[in-house]
N, C-alpha and C positions, 0 to 999 in steps of 0.2 A: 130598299134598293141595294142592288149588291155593288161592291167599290168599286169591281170594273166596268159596272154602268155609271157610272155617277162621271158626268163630264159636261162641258161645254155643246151648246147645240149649235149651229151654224143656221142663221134665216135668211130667206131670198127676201131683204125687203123690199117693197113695190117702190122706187123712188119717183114719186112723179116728177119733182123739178129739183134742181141743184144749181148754185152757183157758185161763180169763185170769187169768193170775196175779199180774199188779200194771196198773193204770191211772193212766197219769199225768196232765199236762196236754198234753205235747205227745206221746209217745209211749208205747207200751203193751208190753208184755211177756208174748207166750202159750209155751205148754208144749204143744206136738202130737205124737200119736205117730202113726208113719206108717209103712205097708206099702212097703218099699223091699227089691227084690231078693227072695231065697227068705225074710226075717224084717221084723221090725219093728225100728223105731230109734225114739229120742226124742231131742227137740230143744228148747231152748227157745230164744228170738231176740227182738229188738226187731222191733215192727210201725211203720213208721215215714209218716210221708208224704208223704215224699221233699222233694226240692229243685230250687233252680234258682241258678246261679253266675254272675256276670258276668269278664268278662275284656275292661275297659276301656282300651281304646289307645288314645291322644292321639295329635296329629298329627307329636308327636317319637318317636313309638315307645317311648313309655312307659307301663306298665302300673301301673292306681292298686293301691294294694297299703292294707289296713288291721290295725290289729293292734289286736286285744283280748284281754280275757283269758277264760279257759277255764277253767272248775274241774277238769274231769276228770282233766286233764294238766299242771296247777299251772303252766298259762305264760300269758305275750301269744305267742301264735303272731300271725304273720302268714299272713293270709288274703286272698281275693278278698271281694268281695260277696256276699253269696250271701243265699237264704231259705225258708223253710218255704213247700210248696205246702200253704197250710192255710185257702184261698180256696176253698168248693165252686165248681164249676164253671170256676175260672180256670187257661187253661193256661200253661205251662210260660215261655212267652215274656214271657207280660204277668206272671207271678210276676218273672222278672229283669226287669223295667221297672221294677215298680215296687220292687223294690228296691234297686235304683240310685239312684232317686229319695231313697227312706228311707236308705240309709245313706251316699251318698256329696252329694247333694242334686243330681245329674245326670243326665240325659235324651239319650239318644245317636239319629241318626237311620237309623243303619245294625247292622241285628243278624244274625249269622251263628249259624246252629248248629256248635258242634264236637265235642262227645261229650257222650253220657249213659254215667253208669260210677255199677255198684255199688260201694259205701264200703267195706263189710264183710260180703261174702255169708256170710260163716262165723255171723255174729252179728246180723243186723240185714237188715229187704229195704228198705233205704232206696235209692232211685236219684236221681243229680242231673245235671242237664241241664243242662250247660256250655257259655255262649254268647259270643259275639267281638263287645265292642260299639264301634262308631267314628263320629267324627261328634259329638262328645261337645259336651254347653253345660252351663250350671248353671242349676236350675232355679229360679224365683223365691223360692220360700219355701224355709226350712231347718229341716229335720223334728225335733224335739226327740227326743232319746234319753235312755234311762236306764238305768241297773243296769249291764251290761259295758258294753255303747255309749255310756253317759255320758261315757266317760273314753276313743275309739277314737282310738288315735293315723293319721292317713292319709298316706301319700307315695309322690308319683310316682317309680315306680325303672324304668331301661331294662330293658326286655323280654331283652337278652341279660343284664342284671344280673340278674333275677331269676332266668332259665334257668341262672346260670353257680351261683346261693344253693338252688336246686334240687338240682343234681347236685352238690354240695358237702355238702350234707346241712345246712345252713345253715337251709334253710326247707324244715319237714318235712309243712305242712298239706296233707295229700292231693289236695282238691280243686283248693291251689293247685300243687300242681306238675303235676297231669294238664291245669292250665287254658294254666297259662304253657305247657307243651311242645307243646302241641296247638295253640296261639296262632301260637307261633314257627314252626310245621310250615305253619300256614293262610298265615300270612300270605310266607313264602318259595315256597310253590308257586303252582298255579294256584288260582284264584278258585275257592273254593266257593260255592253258592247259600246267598242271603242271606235271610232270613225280613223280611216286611213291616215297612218301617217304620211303618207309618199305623198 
């Protein structure tokens, strides 16, 4: 197979029943059963509404890195930026704007796309849209946080530091290791096209 065939397929599948089994605030949880192959299977999965990631490089080749904490997984992981697309109508781009804005209180003028990647297709249809931002300033005001973000520790670590705490298993947050790798990949080859700064 050749590599520009090699991808993801998309399937209509037959959902006979669905329900909602738990409603949160930010995401939901249904139970579908569904006509797949000569039977039926059942599933249940978070319904999620996805995200959008930044992957900020300064003009030393360093990427901002933030670390909060997680209840899930009882740590401060470090992570990129990142935020709920939970704006109707707002895409993917102005979500990472302005969350750059809110959690690091910077405004970059160059923003690249580099991968949208599902988190956990097994469990979850969250997808998050991973972007390369450069050109970076601080913005005038500084966004008040609270609850995990109260307390976010943030620092600049070189882009081959982070890829080296990556493959080390050092730094395990999904997002950020697909962010920094694909980062380091953009920015060693040719120019990929860059989504509007305006």
């Amino acid at each position: 197979m050749a590599s520009e065939e090699l991808r993801d397929e998309p399937v209509s599948a037959d959902v006979l029943h669905s329900d909602l089994v738990y409603e949160g605030r930010v995401w939901d949880v249904r139970n579908d059963r569904v006509r797949y192959g000569d039977g039926e299977i059942v599933r249940q999965y978070v319904v999620h509404p996805g995200a959008a990631a930044i992957v900020a490089v300064d003009a030393e080749n360093r990427v901002l890195l933030i670390q909060q904490y997680r209840h899930p997984i009882r740590h401060r992981d470090w992570e990129i930026p990142a935020g709920l697309l939970d704006v109707a109508g707002e895409e993917p781009l102005e979500t990472a704007r302005r969350e750059l804005a809110e959690e690091a209180d910077l405004a970059a003028s160059s923003w690249q796309p580099l991968v949208s990647i599902f988190t956990t297709p097994g469990g979850n249809d969250e997808v998050v849209h991973v972007f390369l931002a450069r050109g970076l300033s601080h913005v005038g005001e500084v966004h008040a946080r609270e609850a995990e973000e109260a307390d976010i520790r943030v620092e600049w670590v070189a882009l081959e530091d982070a890829v080296a705490g990556v493959l080390a298993g050092r730094l395990r947050n999904g997002i950020l290791a697909v962010g920094v790798l694909a980062a380091a990949e953009a920015l060693r080859g040719p120019a990929a096209p860059e989504a509007s700064g305006d």
